[in-house]
N, C-alpha and C positions, 0 to 999 in steps of 0.2 A: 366299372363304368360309372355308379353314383360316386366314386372317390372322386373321378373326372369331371362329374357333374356339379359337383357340392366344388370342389375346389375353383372351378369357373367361375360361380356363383360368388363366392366370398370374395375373390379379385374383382371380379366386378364390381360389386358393393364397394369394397374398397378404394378403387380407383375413380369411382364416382364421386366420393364423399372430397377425395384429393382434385378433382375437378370442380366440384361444386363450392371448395373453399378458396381457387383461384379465379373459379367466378366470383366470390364472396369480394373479394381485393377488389371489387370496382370501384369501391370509394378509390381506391392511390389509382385505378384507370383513369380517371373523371379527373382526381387533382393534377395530374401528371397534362390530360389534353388542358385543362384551364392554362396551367402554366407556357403551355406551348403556344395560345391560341393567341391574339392580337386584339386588345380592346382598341377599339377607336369610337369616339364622341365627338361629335360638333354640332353649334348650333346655328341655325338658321332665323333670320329674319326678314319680314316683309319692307317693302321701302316704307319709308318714315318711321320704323321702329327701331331702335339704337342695336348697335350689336351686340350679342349674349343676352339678349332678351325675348328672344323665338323660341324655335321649337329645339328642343335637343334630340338629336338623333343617334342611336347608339349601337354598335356592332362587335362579337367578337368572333373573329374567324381565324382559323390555322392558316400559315404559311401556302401561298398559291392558290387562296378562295378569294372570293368576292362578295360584298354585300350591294344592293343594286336601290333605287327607287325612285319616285316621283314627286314634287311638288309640289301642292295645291293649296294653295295658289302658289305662284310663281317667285325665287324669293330673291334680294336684291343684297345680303350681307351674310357672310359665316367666320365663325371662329372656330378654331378648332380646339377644342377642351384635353382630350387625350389620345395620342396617339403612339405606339411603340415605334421603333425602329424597323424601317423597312416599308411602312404602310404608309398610301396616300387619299384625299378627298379629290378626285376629278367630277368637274361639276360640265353639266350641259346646259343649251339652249332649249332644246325639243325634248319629251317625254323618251321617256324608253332610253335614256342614253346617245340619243340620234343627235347631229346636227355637230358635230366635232367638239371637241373638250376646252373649254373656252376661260377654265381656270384650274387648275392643279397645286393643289396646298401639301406640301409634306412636313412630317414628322416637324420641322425644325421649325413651322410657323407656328405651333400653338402659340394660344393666346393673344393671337394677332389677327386684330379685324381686318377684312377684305368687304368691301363693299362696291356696289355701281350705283351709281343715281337712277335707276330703274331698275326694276325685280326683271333680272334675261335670266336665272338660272330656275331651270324647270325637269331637271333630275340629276342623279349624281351615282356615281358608285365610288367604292370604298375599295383599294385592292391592298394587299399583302404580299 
């Protein structure tokens, strides 16, 4: 019965140690989701400030997330800095995303300013 015991014991230990080293592999877990995830950048301007001279906002999410937010103040120009394949900027009128999507920039407009002669964008999300 302690042959049973002691033998339980050692496997145990041992198959922790082999678990605790493909817990250790988290670094290549971590590299692997960076690779897979989506940066997207662009920046924002209020009116009368040129485009690429605001705020930069920046996201990286996996395939079928979303980044969401609001802006304060309201802003009138965006460029989009970096975006992968697949991902877009949908900008709003109203906070929260509310009020229908009144401009949608993808992948293919970096570095192309979008402006209005008045700040109407006052949130935006980011999808993949």
């Amino acid at each position: 019965m302690k042959f049973i015991a002691v033998t339980a014991l050692v496997a145990s230990v041992f198959f922790n140690q082999g678990m605790g080293a493909a817990v250790d592999a988290g670094g290549e877990i971590q590299a692997l989701a960076a690779r897979q995830s989506h940066p997207v950048a662009f920046n924002v301007a209020v009116a009368g400030k040129a485009c690429g001279t605001g705020t930069t906002i920046t996201c990286s999410l996996a395939p079928g997330q979303s980044c969401k937010g609001n802006f304060s103040p309201a802003q009138a120009s965006i460029e989009i800095v970096t975006a992968l394949s697949g991902c877009h900027v949908s900008l709003y009128p109203q906070d929260d995303q509310q009020g229908g999507v009144t401009e949608r920039l993808d992948t293919g407009t970096a570095g192309i300013c979008v402006f209005t002669s008045t700040a109407t964008w006052k949130s935006y999300g980011i999808f993949c």
